[in-house]
Biopython code that builds the backbone (N, CA, C, O; Angstrom):
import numpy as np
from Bio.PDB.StructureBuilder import StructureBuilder

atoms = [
    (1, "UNK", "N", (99.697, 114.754, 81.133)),
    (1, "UNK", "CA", (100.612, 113.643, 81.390)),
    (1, "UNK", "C", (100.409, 113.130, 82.815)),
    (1, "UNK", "O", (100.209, 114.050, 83.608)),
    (2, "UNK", "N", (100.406, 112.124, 83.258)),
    (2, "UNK", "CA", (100.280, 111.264, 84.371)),
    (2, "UNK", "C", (101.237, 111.100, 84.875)),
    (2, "UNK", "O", (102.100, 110.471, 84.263)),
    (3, "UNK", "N", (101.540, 111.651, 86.372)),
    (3, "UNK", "CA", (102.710, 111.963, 87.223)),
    (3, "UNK", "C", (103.041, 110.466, 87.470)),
    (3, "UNK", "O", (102.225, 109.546, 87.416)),
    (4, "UNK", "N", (104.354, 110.367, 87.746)),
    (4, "UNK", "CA", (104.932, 109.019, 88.369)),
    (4, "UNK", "C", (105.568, 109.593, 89.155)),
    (4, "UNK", "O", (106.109, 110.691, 89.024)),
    (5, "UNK", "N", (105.558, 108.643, 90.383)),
    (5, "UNK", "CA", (105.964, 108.219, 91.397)),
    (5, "UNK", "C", (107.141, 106.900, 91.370)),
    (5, "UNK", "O", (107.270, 105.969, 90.575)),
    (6, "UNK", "N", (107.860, 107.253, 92.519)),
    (6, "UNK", "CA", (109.234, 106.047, 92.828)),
    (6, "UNK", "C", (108.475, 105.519, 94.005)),
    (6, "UNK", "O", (107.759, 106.165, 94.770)),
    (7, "UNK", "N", (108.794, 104.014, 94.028)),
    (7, "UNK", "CA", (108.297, 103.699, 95.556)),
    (7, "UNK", "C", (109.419, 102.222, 95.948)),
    (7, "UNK", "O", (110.103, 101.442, 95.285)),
    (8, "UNK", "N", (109.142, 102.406, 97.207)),
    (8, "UNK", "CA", (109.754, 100.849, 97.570)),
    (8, "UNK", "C", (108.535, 100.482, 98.640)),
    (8, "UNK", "O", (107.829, 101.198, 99.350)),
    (9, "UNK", "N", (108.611, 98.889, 98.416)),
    (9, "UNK", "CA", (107.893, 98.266, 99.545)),
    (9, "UNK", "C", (108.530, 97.371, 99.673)),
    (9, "UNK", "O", (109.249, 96.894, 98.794)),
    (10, "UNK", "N", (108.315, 96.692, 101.520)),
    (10, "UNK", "CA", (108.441, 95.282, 101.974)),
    (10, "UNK", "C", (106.993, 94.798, 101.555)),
    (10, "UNK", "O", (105.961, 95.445, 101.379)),
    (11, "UNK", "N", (107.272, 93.399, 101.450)),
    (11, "UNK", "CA", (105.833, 92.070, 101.594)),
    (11, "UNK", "C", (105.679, 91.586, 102.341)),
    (11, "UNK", "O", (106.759, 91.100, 102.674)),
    (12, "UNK", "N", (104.688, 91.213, 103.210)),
    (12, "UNK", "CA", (104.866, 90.005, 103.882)),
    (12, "UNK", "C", (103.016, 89.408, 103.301)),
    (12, "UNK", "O", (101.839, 89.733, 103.463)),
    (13, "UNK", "N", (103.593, 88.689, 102.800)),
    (13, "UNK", "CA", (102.559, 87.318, 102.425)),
    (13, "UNK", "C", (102.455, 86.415, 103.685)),
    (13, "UNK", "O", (103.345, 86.129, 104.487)),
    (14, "UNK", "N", (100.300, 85.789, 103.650)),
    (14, "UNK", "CA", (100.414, 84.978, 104.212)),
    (14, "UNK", "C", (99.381, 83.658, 103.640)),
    (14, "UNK", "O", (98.249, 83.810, 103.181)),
    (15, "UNK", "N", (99.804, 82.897, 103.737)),
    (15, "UNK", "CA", (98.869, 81.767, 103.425)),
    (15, "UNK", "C", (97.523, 81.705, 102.037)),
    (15, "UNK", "O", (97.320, 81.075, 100.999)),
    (16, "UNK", "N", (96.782, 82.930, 102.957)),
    (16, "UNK", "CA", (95.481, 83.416, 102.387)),
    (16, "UNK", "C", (96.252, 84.414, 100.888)),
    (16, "UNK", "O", (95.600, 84.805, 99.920)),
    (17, "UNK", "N", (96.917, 84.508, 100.983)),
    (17, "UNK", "CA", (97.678, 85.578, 100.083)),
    (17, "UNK", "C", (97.673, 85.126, 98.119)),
    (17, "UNK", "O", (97.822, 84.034, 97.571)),
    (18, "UNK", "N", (97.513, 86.054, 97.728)),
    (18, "UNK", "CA", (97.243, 85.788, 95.985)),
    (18, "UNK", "C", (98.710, 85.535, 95.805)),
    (18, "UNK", "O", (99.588, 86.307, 96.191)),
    (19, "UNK", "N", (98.911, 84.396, 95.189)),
    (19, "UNK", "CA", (100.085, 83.472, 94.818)),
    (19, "UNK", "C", (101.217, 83.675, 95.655)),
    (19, "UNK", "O", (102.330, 84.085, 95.326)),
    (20, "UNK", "N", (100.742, 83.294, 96.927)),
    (20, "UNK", "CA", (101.041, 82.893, 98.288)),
    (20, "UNK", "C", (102.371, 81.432, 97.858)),
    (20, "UNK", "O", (102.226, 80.310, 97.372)),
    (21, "UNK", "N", (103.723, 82.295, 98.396)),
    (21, "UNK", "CA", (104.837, 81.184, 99.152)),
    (21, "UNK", "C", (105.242, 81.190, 100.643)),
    (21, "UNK", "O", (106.199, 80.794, 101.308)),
    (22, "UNK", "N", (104.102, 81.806, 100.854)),
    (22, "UNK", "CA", (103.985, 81.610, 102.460)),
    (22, "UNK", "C", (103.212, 80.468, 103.289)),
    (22, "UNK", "O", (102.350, 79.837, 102.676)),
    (23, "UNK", "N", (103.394, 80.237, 104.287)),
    (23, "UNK", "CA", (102.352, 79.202, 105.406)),
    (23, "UNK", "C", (102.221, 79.885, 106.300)),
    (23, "UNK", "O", (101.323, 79.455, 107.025)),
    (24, "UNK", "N", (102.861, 81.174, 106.821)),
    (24, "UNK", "CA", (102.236, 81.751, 107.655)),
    (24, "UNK", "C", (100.841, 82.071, 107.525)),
    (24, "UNK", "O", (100.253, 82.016, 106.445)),
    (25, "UNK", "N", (100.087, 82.540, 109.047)),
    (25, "UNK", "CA", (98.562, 82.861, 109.406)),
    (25, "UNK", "C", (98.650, 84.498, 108.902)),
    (25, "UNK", "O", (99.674, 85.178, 108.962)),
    (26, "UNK", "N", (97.504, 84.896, 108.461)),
    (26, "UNK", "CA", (96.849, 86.099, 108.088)),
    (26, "UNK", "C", (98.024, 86.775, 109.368)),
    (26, "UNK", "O", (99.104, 87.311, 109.123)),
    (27, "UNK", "N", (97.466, 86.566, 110.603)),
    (27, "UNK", "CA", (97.955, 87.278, 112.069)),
    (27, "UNK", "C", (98.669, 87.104, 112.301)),
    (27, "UNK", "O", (99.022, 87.500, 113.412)),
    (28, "UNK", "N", (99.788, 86.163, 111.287)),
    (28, "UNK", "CA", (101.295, 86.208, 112.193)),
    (28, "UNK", "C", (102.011, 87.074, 110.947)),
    (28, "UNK", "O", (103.214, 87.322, 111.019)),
    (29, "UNK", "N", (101.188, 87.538, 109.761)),
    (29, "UNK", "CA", (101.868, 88.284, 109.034)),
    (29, "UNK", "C", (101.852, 89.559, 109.111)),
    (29, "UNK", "O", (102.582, 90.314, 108.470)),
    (30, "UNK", "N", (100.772, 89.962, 110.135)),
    (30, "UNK", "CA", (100.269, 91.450, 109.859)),
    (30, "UNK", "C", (101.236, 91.655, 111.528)),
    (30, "UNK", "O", (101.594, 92.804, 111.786)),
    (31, "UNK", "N", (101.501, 90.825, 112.280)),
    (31, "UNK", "CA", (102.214, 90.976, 113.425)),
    (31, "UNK", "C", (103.673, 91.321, 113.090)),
    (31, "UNK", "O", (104.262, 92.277, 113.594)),
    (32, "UNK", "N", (104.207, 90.474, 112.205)),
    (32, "UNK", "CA", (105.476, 90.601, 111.150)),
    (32, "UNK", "C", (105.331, 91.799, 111.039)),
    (32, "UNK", "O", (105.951, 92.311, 111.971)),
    (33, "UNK", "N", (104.673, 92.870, 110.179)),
    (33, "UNK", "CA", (104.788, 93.673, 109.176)),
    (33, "UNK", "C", (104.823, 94.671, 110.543)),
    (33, "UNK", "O", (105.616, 95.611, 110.469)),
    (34, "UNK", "N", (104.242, 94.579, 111.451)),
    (34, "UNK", "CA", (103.689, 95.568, 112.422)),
    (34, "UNK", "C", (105.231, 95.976, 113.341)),
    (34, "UNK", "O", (105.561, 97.119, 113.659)),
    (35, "UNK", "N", (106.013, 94.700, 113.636)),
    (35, "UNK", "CA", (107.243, 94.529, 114.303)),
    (35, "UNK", "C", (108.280, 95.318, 113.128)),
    (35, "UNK", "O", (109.123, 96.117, 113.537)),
    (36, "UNK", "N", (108.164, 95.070, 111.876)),
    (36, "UNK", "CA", (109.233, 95.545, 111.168)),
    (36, "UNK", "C", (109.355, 96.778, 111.079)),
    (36, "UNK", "O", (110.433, 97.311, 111.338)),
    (37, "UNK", "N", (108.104, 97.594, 110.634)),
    (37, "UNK", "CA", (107.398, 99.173, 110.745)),
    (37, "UNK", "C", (108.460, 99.396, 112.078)),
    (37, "UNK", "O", (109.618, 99.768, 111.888)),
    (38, "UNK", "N", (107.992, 99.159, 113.266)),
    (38, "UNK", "CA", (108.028, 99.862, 114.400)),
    (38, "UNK", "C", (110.030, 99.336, 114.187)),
    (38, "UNK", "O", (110.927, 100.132, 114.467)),
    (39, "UNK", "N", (110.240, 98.223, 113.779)),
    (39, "UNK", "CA", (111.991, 98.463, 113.879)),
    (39, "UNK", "C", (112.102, 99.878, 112.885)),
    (39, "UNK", "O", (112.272, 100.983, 113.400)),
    (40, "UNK", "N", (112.031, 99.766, 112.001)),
    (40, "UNK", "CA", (112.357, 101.221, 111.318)),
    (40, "UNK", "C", (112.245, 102.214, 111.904)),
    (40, "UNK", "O", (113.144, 102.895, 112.398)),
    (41, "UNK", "N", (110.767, 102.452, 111.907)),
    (41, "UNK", "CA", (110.466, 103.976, 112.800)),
    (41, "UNK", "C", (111.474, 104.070, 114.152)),
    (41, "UNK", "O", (111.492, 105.102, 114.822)),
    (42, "UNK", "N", (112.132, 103.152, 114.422)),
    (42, "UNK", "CA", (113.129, 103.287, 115.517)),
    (42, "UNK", "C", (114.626, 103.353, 115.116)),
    (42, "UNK", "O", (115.705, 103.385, 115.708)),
    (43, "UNK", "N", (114.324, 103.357, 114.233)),
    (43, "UNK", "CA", (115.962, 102.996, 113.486)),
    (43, "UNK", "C", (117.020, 102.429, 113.924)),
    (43, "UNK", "O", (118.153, 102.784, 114.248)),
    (44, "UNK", "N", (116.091, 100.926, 113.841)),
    (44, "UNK", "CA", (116.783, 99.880, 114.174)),
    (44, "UNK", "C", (117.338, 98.955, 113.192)),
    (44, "UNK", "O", (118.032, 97.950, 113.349)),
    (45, "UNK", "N", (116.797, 99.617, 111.959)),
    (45, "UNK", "CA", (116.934, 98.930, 110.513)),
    (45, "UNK", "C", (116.703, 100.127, 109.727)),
    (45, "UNK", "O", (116.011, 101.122, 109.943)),
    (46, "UNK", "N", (117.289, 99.863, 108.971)),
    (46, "UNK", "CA", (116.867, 100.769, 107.395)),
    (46, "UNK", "C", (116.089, 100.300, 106.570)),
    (46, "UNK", "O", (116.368, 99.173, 106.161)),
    (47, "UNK", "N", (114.952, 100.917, 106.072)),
    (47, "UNK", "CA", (114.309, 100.252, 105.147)),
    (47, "UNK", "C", (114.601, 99.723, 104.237)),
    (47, "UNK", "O", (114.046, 98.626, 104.176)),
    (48, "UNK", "N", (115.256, 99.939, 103.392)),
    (48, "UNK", "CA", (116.081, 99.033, 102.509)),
    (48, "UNK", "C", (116.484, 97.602, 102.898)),
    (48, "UNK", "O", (116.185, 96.607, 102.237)),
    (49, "UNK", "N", (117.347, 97.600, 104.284)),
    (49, "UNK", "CA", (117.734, 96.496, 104.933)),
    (49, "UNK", "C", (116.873, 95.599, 105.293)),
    (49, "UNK", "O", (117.226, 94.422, 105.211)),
    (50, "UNK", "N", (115.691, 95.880, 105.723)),
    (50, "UNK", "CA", (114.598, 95.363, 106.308)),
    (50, "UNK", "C", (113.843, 94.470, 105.003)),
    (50, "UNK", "O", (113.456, 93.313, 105.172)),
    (51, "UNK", "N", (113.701, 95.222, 103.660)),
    (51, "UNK", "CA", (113.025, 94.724, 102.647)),
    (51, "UNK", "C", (113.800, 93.635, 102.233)),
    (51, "UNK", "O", (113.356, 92.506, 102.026)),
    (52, "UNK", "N", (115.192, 94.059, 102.093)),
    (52, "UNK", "CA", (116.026, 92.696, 102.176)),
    (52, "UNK", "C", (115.786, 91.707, 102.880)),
    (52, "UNK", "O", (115.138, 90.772, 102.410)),
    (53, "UNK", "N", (116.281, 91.687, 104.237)),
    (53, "UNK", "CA", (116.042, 90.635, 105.496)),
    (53, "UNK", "C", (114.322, 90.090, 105.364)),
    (53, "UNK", "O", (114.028, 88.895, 105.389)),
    (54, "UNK", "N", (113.283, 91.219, 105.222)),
    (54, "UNK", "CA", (112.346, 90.115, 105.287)),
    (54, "UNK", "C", (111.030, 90.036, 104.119)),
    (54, "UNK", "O", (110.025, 89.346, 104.291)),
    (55, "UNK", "N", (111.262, 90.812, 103.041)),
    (55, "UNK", "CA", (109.909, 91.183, 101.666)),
    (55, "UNK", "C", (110.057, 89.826, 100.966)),
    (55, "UNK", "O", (111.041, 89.194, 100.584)),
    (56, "UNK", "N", (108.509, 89.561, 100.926)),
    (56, "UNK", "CA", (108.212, 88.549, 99.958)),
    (56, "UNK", "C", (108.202, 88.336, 98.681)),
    (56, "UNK", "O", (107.982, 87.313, 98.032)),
    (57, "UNK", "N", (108.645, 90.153, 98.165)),
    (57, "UNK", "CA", (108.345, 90.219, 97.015)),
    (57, "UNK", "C", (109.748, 90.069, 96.086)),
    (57, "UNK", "O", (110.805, 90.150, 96.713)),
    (58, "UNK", "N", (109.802, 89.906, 94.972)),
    (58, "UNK", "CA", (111.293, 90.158, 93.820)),
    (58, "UNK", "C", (112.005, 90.886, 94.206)),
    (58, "UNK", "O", (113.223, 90.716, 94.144)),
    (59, "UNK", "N", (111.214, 92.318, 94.919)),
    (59, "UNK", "CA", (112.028, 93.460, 94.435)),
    (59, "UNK", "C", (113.142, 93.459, 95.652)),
    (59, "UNK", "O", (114.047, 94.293, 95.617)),
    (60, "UNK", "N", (113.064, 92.603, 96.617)),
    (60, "UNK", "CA", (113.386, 92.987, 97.887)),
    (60, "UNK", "C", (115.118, 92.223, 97.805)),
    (60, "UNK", "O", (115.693, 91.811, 98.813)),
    (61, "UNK", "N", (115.446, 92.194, 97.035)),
    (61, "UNK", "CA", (116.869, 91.965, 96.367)),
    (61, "UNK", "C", (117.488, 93.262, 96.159)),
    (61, "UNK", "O", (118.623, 93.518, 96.561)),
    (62, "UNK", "N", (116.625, 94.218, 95.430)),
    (62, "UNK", "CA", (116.917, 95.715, 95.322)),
    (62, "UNK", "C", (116.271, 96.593, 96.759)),
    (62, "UNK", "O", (115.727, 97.697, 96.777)),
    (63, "UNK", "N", (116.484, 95.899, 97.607)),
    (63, "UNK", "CA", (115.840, 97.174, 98.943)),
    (63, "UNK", "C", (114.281, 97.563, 99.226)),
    (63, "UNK", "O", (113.793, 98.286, 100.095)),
    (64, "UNK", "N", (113.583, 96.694, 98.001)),
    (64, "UNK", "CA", (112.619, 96.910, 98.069)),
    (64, "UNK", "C", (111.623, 98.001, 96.794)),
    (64, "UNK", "O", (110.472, 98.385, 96.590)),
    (65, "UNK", "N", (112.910, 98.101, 96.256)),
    (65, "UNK", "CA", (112.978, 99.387, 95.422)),
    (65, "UNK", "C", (111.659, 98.774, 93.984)),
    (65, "UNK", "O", (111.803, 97.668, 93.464)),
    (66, "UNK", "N", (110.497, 99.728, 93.578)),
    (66, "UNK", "CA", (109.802, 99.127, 92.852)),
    (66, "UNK", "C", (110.253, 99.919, 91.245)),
    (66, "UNK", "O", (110.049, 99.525, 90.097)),
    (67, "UNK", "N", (110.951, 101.202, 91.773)),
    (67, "UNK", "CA", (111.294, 101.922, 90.514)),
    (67, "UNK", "C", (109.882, 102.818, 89.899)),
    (67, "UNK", "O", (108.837, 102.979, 90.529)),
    (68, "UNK", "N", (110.039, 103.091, 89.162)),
    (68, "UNK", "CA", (108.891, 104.531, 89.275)),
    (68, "UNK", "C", (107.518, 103.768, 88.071)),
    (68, "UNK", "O", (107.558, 103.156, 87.004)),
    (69, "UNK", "N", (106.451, 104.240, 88.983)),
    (69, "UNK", "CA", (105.109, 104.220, 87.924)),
    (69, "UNK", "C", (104.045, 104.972, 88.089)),
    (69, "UNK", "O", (103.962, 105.938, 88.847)),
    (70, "UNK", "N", (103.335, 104.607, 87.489)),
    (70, "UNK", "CA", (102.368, 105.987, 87.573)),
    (70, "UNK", "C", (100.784, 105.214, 87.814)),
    (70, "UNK", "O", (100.742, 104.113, 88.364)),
    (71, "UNK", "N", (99.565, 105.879, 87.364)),
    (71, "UNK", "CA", (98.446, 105.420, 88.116)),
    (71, "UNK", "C", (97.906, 104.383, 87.321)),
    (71, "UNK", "O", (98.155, 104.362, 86.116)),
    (72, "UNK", "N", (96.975, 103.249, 88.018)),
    (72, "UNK", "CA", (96.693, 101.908, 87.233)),
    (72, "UNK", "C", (97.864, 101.096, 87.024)),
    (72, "UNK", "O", (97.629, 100.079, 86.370)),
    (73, "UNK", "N", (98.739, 101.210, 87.293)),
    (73, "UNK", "CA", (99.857, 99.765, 87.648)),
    (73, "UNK", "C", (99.614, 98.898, 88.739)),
    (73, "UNK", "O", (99.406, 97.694, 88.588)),
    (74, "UNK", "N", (99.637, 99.534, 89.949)),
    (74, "UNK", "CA", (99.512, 98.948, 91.364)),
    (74, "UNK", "C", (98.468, 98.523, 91.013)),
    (74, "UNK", "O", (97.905, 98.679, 89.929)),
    (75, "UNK", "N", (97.941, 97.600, 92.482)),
    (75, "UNK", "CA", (96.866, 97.321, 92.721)),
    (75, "UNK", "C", (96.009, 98.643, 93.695)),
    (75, "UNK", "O", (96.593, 99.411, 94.459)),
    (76, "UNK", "N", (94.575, 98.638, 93.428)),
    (76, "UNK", "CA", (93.949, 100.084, 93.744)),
    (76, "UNK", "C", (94.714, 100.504, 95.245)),
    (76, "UNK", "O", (95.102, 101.669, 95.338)),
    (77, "UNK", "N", (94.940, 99.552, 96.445)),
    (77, "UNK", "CA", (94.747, 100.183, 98.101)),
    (77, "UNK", "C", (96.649, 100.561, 98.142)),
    (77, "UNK", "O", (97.212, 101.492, 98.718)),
    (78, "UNK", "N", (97.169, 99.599, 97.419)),
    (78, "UNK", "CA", (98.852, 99.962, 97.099)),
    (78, "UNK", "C", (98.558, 101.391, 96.554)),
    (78, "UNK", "O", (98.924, 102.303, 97.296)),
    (79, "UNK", "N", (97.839, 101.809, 95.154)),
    (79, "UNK", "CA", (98.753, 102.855, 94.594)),
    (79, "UNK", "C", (97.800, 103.922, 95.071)),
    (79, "UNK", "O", (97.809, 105.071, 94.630)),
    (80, "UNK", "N", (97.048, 103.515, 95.918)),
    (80, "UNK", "CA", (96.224, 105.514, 96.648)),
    (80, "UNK", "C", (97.361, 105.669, 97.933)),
    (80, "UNK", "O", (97.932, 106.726, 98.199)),
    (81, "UNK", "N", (97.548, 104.420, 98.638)),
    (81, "UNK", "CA", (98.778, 104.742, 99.553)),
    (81, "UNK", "C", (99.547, 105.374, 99.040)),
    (81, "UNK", "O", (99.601, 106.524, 99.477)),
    (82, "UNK", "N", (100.476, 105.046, 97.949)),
    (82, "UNK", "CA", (102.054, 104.887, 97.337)),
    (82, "UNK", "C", (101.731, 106.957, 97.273)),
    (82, "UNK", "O", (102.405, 107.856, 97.777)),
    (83, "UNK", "N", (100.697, 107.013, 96.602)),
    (83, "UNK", "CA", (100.318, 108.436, 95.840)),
    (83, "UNK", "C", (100.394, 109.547, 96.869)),
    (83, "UNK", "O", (101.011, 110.590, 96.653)),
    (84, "UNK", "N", (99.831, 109.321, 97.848)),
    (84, "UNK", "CA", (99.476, 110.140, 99.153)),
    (84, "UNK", "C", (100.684, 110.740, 100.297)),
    (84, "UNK", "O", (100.784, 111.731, 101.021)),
    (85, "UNK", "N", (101.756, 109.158, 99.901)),
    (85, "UNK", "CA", (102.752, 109.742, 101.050)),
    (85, "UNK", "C", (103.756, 110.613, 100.457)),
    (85, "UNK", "O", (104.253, 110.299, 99.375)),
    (86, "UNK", "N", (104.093, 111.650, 101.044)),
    (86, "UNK", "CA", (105.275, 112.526, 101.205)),
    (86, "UNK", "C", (106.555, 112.189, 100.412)),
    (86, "UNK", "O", (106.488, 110.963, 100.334)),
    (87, "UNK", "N", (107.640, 112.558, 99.801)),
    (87, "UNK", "CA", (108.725, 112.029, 99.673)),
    (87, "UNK", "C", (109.790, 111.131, 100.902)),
    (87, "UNK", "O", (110.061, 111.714, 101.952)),
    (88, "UNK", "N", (110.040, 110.473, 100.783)),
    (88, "UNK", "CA", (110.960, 109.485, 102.228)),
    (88, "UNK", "C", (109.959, 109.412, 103.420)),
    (88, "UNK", "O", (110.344, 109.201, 104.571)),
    (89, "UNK", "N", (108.379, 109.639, 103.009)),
    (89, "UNK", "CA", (107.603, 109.354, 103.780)),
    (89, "UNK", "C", (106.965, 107.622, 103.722)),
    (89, "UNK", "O", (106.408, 107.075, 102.770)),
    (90, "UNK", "N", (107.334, 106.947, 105.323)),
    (90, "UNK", "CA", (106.862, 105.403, 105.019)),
    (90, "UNK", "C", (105.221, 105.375, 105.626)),
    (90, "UNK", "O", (104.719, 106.015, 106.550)),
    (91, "UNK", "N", (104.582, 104.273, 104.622)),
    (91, "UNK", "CA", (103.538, 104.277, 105.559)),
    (91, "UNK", "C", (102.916, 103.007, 106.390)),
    (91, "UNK", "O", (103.538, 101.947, 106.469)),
    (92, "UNK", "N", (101.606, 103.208, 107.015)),
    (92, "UNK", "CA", (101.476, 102.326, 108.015)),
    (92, "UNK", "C", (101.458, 101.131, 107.181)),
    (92, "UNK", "O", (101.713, 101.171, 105.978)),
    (93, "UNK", "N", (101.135, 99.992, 107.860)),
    (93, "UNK", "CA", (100.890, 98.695, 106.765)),
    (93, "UNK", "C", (99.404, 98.573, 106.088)),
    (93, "UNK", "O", (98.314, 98.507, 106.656)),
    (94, "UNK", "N", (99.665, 98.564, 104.903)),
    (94, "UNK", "CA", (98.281, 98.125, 104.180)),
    (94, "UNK", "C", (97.885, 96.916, 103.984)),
    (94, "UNK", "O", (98.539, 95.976, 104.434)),
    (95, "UNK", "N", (96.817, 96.745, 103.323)),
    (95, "UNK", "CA", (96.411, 95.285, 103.321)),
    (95, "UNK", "C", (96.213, 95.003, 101.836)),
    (95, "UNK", "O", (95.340, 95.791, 101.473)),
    (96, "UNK", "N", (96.613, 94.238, 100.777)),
    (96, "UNK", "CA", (96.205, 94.248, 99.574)),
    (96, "UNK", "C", (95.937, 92.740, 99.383)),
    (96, "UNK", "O", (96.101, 92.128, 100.438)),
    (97, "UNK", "N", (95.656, 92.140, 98.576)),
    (97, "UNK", "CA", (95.155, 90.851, 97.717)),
    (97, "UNK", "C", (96.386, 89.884, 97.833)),
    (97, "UNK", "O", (96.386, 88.696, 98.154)),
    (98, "UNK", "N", (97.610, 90.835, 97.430)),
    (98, "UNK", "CA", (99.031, 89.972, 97.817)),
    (98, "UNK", "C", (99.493, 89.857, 99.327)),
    (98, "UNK", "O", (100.440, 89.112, 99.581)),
    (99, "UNK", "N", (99.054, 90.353, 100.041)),
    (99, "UNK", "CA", (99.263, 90.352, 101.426)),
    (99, "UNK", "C", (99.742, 91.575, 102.074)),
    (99, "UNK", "O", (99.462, 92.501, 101.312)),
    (100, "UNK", "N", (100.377, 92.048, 103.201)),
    (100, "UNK", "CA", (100.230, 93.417, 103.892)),
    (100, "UNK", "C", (101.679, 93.916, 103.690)),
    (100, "UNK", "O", (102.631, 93.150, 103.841)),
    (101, "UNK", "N", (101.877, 95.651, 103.231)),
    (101, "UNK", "CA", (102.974, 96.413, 102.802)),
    (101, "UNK", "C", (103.071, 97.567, 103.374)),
    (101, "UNK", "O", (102.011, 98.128, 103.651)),
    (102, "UNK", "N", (103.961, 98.036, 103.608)),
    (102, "UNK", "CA", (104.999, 98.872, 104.084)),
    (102, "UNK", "C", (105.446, 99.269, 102.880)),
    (102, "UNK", "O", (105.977, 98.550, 102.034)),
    (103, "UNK", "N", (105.136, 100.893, 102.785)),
    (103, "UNK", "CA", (105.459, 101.865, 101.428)),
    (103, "UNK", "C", (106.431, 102.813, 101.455)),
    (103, "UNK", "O", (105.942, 103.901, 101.759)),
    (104, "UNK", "N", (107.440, 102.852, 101.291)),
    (104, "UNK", "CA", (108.075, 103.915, 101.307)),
    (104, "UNK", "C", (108.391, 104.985, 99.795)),
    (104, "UNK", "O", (108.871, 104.736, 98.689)),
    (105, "UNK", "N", (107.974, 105.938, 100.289)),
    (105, "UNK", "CA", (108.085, 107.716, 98.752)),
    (105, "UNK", "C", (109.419, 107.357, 98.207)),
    (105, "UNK", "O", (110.287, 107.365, 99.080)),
    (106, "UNK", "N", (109.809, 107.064, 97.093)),
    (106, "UNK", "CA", (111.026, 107.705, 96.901)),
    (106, "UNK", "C", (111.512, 108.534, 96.263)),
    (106, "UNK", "O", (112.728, 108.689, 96.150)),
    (107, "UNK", "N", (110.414, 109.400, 95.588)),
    (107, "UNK", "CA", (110.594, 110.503, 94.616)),
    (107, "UNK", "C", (108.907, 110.764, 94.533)),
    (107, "UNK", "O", (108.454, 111.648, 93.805)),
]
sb = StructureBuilder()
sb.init_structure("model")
sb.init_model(0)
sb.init_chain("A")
sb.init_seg("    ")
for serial, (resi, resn, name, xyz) in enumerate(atoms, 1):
    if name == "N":
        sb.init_residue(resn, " ", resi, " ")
    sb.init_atom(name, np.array(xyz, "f"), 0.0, 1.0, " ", f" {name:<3s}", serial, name[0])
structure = sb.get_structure()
């Protein structure tokens, strides 16, 4: 049986981004994503809060929350991240096809 995983992510889409509602530059998104990381890791925000206030994606209505899946859903550089981190472990920002994410374990 094929383990699943819970995950949440923020989005930040830019321009260049696969079905892009952004106009931001490649570099003002990965600067975004880079500022939000470092508010968390400071706990200046909660991740949850943060996916709210700034994810490009649906889920970020729910905190960011993607709800649990297992392998071959994601896209490949999302789900070797998602797989690798720790439980309530976040990770650095990745770069995928939809634009750059912030992963957080949740099970």
């Amino acid at each position: 049986m094929t383990k699943k995983i819970s995950a949440s992510h923020i989005l930040i889409m830019h321009k260049d981004s696969q079905s892009s509602r952004s106009e931001i530059s490649k570099e003002e998104a990965l600067t975004l994503i880079n500022d939000i990381l470092e508010k968390i890791n400071s706990n200046k925000i909660a991740f949850a809060d943060a996916a709210i206030k700034h994810s490009d994606c649906s889920s970020a209505s729910s905190g960011g929350n993607l709800g649990e899946f297992g392998k071959g859903v994601m896209v490949k550089e999302f789900e070797d991240t998602a797989f690798k981190l720790k439980v309530d472990e976040i990770s650095n920002p990745i770069e995928t096809s939809f634009g750059f994410h912030i992963i957080k374990r949740d099970n």
